[in-house]
N, CA, C and O atoms as CSV, one atom per row, in Angstrom:
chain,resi,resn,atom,element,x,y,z
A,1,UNK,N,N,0.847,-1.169,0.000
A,1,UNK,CA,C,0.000,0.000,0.000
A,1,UNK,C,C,0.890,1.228,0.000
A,1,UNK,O,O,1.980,1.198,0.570
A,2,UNK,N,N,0.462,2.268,-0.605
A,2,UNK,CA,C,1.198,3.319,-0.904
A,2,UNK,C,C,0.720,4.455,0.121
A,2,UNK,O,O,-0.488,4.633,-0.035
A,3,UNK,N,N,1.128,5.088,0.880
A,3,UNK,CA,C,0.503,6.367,1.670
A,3,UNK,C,C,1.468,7.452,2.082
A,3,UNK,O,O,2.646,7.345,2.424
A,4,UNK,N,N,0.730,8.486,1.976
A,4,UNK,CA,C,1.021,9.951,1.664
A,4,UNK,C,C,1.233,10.361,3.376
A,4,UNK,O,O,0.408,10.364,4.289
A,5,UNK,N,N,2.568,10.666,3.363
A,5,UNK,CA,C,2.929,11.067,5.054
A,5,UNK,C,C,3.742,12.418,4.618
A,5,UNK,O,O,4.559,12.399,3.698
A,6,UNK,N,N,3.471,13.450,5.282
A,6,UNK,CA,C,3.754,14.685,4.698
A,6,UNK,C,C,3.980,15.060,3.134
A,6,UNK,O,O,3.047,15.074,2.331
A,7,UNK,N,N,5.319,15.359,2.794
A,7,UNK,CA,C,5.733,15.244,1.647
A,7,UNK,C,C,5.395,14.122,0.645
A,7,UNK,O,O,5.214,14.119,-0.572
A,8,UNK,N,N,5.379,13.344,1.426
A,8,UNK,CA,C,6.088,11.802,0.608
A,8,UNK,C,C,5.060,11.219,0.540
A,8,UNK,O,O,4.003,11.575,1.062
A,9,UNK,N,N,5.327,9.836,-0.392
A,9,UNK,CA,C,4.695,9.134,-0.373
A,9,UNK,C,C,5.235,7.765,-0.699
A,9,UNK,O,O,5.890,7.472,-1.700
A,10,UNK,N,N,4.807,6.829,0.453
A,10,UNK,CA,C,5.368,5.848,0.836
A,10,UNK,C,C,5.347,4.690,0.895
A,10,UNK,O,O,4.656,4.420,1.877
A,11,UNK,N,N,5.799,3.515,0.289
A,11,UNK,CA,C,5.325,2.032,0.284
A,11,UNK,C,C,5.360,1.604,1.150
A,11,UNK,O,O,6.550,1.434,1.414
A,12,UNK,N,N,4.337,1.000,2.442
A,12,UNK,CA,C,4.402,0.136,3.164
A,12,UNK,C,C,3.860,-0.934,2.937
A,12,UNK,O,O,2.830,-1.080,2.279
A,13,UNK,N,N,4.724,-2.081,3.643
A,13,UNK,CA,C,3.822,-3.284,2.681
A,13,UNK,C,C,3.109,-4.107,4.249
A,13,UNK,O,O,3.666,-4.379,5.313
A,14,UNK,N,N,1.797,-4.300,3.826
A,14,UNK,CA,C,0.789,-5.168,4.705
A,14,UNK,C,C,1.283,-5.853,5.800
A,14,UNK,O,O,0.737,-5.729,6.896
A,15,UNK,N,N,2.672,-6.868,5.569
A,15,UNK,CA,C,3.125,-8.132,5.983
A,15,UNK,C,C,3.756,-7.003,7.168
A,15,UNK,O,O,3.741,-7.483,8.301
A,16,UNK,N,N,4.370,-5.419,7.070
A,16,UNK,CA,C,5.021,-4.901,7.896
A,16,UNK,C,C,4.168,-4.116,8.974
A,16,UNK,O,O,4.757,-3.447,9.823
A,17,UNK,N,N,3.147,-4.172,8.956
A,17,UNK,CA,C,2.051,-3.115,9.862
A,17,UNK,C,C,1.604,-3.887,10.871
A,17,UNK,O,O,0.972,-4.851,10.437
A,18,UNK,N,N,1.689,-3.843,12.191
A,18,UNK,CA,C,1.459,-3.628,13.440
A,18,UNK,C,C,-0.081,-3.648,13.852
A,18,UNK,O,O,-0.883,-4.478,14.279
A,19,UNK,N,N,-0.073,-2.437,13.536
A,19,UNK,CA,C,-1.223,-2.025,13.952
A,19,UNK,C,C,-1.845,-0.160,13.006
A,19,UNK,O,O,-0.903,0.405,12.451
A,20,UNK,N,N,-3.128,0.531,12.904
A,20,UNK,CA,C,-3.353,1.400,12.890
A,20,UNK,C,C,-3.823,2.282,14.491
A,20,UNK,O,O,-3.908,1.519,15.453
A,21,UNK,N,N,-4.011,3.254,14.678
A,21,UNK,CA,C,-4.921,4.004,15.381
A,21,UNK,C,C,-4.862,5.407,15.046
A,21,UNK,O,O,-3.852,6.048,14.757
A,22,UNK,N,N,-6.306,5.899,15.132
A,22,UNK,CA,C,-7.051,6.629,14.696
A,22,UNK,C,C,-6.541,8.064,15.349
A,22,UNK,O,O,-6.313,7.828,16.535
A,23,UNK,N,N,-6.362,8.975,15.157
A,23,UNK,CA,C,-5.859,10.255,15.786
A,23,UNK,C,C,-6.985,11.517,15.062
A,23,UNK,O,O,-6.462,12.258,14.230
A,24,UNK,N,N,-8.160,11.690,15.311
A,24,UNK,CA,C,-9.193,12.535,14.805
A,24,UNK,C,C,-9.070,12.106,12.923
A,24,UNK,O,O,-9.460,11.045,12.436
A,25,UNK,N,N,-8.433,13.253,12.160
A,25,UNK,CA,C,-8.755,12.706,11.225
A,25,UNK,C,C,-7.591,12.491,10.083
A,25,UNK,O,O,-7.412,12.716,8.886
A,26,UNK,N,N,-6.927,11.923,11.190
A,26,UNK,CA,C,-5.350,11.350,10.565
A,26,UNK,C,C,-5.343,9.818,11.154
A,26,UNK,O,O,-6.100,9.522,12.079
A,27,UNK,N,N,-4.421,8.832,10.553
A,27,UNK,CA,C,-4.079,7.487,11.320
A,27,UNK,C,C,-2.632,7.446,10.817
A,27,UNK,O,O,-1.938,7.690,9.829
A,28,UNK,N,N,-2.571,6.848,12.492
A,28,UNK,CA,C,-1.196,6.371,12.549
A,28,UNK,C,C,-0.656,5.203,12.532
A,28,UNK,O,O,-1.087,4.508,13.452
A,29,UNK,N,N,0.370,4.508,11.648
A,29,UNK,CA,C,0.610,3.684,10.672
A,29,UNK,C,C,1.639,3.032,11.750
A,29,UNK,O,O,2.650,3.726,11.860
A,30,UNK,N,N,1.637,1.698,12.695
A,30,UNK,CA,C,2.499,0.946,13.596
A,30,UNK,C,C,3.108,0.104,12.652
A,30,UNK,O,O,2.469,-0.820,12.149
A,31,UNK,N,N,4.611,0.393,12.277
A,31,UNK,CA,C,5.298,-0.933,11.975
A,31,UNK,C,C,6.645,-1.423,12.885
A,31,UNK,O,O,6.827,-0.637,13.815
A,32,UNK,N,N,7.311,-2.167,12.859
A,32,UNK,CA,C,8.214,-2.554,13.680
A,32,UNK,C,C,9.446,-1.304,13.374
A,32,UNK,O,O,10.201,-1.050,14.313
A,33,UNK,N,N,9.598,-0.664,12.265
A,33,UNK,CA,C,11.023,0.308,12.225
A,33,UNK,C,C,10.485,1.712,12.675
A,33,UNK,O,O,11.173,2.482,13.344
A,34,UNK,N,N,8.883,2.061,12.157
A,34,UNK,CA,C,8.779,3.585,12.307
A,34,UNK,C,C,7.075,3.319,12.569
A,34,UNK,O,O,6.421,2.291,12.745
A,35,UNK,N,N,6.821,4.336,12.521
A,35,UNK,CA,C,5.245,5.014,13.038
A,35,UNK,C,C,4.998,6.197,11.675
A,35,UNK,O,O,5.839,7.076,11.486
A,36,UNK,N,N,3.829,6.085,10.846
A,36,UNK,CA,C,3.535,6.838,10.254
A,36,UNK,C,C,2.169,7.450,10.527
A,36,UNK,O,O,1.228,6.837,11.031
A,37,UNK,N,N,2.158,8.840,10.107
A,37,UNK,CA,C,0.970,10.057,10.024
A,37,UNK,C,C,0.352,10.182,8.665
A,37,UNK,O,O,0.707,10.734,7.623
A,38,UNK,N,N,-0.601,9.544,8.998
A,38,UNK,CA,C,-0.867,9.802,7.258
A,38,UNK,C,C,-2.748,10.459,7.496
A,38,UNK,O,O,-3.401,10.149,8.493
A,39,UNK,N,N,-3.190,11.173,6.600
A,39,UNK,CA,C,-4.513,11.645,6.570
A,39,UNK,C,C,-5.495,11.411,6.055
A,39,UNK,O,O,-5.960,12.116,5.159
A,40,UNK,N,N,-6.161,10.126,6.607
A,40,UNK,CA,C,-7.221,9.533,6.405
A,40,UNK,C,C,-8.135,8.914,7.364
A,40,UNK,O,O,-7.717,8.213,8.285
A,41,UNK,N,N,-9.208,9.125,7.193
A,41,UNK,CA,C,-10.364,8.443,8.435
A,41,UNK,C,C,-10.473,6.666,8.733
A,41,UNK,O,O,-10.464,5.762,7.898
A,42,UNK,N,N,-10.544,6.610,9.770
A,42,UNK,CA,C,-10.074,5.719,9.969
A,42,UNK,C,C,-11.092,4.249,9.182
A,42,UNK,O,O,-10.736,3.075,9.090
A,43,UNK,N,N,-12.512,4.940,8.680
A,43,UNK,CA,C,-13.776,3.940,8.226
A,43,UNK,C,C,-13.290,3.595,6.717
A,43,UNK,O,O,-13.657,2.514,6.256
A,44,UNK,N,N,-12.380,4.561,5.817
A,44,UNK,CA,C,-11.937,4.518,4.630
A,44,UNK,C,C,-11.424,3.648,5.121
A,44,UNK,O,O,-12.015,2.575,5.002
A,45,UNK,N,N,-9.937,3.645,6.003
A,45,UNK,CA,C,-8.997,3.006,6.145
A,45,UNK,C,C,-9.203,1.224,6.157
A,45,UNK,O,O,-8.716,0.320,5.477
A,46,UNK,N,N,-9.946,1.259,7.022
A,46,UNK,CA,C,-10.628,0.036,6.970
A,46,UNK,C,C,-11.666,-0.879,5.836
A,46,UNK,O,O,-11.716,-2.107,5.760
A,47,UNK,N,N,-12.387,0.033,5.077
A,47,UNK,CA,C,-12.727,-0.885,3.990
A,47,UNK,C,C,-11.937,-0.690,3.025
A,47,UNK,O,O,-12.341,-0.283,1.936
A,48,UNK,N,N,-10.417,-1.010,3.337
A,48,UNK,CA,C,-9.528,-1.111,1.960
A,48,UNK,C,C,-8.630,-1.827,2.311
A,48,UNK,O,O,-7.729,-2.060,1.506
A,49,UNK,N,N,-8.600,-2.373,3.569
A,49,UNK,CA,C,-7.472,-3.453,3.868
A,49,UNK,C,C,-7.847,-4.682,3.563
A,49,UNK,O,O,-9.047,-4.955,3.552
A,50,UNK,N,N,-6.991,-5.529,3.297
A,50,UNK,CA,C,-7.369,-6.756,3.406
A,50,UNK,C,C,-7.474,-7.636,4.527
A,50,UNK,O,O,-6.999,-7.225,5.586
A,51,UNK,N,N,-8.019,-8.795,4.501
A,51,UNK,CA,C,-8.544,-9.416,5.167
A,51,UNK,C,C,-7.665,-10.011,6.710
A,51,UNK,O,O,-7.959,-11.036,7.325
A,52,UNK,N,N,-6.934,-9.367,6.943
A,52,UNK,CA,C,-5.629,-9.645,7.655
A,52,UNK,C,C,-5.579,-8.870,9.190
A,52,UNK,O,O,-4.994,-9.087,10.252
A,53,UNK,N,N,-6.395,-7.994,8.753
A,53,UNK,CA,C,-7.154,-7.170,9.643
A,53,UNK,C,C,-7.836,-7.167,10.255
A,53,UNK,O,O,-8.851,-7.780,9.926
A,54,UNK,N,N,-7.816,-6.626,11.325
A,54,UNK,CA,C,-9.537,-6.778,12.545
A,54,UNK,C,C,-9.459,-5.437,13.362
A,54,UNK,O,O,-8.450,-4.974,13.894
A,55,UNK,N,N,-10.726,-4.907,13.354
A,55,UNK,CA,C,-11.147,-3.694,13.963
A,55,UNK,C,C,-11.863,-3.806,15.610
A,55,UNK,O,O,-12.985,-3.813,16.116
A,56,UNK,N,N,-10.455,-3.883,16.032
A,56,UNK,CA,C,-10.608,-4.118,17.663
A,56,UNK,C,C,-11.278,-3.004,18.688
A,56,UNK,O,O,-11.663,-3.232,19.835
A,57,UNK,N,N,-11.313,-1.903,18.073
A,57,UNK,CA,C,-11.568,-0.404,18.787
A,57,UNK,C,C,-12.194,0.713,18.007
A,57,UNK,O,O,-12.264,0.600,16.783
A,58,UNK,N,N,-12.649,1.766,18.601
A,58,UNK,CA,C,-13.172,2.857,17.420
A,58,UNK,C,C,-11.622,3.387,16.656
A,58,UNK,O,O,-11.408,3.580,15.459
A,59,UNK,N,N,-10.700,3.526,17.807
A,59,UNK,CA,C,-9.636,3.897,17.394
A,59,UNK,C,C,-8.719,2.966,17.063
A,59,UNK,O,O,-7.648,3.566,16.969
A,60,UNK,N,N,-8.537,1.602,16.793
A,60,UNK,CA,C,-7.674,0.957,16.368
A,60,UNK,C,C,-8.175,-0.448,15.639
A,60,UNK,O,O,-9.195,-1.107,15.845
A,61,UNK,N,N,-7.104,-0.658,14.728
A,61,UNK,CA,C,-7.504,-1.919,13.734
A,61,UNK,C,C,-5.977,-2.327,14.035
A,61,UNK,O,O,-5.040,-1.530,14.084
A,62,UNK,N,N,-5.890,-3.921,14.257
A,62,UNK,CA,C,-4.870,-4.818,14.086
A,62,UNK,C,C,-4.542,-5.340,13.681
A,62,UNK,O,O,-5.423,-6.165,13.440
A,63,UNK,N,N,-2.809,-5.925,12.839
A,63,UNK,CA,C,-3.126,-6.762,12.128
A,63,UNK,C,C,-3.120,-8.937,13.023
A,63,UNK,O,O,-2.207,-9.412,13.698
A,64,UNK,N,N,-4.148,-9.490,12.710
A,64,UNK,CA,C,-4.320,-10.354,13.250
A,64,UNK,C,C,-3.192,-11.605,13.164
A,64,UNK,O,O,-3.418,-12.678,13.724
A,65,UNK,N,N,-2.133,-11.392,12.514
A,65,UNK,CA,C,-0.500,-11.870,12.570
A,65,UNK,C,C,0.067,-11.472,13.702
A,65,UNK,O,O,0.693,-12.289,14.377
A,66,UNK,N,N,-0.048,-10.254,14.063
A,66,UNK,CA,C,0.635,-9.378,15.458
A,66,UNK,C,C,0.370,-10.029,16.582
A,66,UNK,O,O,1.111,-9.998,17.564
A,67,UNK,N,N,-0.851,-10.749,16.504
A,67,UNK,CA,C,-1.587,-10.572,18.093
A,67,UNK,C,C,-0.823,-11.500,18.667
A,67,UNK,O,O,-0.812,-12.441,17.873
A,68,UNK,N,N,-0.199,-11.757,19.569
A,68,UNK,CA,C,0.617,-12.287,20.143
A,68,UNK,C,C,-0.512,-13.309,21.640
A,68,UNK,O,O,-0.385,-14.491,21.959
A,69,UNK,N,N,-1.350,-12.425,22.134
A,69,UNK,CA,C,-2.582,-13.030,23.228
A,69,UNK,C,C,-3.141,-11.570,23.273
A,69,UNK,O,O,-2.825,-10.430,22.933
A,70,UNK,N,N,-4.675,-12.610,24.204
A,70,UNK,CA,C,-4.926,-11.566,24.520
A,70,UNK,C,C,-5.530,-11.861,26.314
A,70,UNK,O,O,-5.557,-13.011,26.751
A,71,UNK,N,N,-5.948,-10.727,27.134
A,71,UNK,CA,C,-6.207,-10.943,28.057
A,71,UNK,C,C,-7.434,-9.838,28.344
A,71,UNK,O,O,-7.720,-8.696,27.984
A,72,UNK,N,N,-7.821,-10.574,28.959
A,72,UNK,CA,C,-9.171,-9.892,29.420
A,72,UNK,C,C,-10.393,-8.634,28.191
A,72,UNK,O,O,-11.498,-8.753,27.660
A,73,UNK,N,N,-9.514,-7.751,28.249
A,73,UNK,CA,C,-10.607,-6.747,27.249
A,73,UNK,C,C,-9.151,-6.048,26.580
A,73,UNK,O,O,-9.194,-4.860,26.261
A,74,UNK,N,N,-7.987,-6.762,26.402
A,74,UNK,CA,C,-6.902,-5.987,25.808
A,74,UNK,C,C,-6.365,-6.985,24.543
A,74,UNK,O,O,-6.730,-8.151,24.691
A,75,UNK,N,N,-5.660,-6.756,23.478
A,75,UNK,CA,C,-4.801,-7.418,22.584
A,75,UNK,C,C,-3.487,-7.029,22.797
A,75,UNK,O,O,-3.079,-5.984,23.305
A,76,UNK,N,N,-3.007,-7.757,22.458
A,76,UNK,CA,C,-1.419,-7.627,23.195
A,76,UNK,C,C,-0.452,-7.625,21.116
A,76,UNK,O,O,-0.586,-7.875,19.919
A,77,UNK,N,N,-0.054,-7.398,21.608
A,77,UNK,CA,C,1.159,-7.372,20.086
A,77,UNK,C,C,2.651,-7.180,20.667
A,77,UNK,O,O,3.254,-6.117,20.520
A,78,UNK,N,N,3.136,-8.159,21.257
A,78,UNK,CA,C,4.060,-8.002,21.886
A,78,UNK,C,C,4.193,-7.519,23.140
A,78,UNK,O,O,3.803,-8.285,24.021
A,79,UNK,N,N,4.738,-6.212,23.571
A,79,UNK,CA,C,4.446,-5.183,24.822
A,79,UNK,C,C,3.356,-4.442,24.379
A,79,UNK,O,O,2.499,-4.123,25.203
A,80,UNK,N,N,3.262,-4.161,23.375
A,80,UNK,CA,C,1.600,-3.312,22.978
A,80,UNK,C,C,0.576,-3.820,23.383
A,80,UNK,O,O,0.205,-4.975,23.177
A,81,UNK,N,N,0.001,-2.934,24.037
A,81,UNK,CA,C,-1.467,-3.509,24.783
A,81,UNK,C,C,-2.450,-2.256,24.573
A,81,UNK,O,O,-2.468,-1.096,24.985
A,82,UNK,N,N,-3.343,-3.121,23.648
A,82,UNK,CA,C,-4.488,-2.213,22.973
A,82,UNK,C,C,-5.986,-2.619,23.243
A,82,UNK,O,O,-6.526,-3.702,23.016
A,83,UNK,N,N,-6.384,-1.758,23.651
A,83,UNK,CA,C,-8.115,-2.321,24.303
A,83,UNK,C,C,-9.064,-2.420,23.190
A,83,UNK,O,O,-9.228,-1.769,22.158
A,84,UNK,N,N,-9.580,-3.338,23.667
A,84,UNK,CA,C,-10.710,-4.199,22.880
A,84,UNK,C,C,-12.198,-3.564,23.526
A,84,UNK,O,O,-12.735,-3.749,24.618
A,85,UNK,N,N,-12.661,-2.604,22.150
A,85,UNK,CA,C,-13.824,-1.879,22.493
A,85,UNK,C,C,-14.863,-2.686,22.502
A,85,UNK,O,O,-14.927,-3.663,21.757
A,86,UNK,N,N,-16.024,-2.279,23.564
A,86,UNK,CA,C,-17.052,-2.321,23.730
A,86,UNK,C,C,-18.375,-3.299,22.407
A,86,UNK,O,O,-19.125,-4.262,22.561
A,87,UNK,N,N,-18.050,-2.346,21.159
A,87,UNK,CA,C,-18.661,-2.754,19.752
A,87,UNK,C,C,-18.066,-3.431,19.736
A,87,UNK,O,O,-18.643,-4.393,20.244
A,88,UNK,N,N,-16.572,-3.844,19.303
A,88,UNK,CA,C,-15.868,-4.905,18.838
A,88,UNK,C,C,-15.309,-6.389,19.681
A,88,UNK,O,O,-14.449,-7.239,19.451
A,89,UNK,N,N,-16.285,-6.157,20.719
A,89,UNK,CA,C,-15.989,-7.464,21.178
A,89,UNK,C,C,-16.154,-8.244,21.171
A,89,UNK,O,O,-15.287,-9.021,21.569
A,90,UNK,N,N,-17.452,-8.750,20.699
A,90,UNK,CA,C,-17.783,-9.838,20.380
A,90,UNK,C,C,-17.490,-10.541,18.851
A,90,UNK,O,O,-17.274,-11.715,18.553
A,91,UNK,N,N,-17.583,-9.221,17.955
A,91,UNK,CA,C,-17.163,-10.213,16.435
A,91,UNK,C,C,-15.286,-10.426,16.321
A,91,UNK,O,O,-14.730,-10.834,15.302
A,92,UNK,N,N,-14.477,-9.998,17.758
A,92,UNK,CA,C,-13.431,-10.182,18.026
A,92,UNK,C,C,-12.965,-11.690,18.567
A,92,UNK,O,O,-12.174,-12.453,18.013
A,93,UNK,N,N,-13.715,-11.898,19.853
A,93,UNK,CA,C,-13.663,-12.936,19.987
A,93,UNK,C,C,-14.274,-14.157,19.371
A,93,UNK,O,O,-14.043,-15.365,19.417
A,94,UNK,N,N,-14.894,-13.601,18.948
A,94,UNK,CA,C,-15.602,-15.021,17.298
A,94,UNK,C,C,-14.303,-15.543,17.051
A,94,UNK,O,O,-13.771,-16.519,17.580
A,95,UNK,N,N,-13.748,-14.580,15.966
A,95,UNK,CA,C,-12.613,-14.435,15.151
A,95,UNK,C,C,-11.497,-15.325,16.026
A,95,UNK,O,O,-11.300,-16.456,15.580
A,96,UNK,N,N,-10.715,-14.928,17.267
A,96,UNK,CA,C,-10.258,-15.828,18.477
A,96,UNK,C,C,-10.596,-16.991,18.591
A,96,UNK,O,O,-9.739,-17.872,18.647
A,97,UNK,N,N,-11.919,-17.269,18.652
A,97,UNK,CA,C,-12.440,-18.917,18.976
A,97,UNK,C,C,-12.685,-19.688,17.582
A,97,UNK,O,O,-13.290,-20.760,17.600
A,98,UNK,N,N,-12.212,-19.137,16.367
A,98,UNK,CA,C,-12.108,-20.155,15.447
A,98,UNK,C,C,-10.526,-20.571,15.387
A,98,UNK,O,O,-10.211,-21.128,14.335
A,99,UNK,N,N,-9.600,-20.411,16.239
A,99,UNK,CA,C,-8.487,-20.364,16.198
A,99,UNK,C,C,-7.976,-20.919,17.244
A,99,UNK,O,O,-6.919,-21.541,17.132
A,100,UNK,N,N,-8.722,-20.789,18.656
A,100,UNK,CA,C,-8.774,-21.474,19.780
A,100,UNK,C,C,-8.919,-22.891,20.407
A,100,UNK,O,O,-9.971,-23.529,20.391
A,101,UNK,N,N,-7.878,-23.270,20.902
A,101,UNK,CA,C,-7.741,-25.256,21.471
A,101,UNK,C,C,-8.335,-24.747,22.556
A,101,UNK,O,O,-8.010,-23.674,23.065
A,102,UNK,N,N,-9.401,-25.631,23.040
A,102,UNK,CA,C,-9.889,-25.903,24.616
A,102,UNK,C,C,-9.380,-26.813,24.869
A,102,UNK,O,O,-9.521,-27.309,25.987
């Protein structure tokens, strides 16, 4: 995916993203080397990713490679610990329990 961070404009590729979250009406782009600002809402943002993705929060989408666990009402991505909203909890943990050994 290509995105426009000040000047520039920048290839990040899917396999490298972390995570998004939403900053009014900019998102910020989590990968393991840098953090990008780029200016777009976060509802665009989301119906253009692929399927790799899950919209854990109003303010954040993850990518579901990252998630490392989760605990209680949080997703973890390593030391990142990102809360699992209210709306998104239940078609979250769906997603979890097709993936889940009892």
């Amino acid at each position: 995916m290509f995105v426009k961070s000040g000047k520039q404009i920048i290839k990040v590729e899917y396999s490298a993203i972390l995570y998004f979250e939403a900053l009014k009406e900019y998102v910020c782009i989590y990968t393991p080397a840098e953090k990008l600002l780029v200016y777009k809402r976060m509802k665009e943002l989301e119906e253009s990713l692929p399927k790799n993705f899950i919209r854990v929060h109003n303010s954040y989408i993850v990518s579901k490679s990252a998630i490392s666990s989760v605990k209680e009402n949080e997703v973890c991505l390593g030391e990142t610990k990102i809360p699992i909203g209210e709306t998104y909890f239940k078609s979250f943990m769906e997603f979890i329990d097709k993936f889940h050994i009892h």
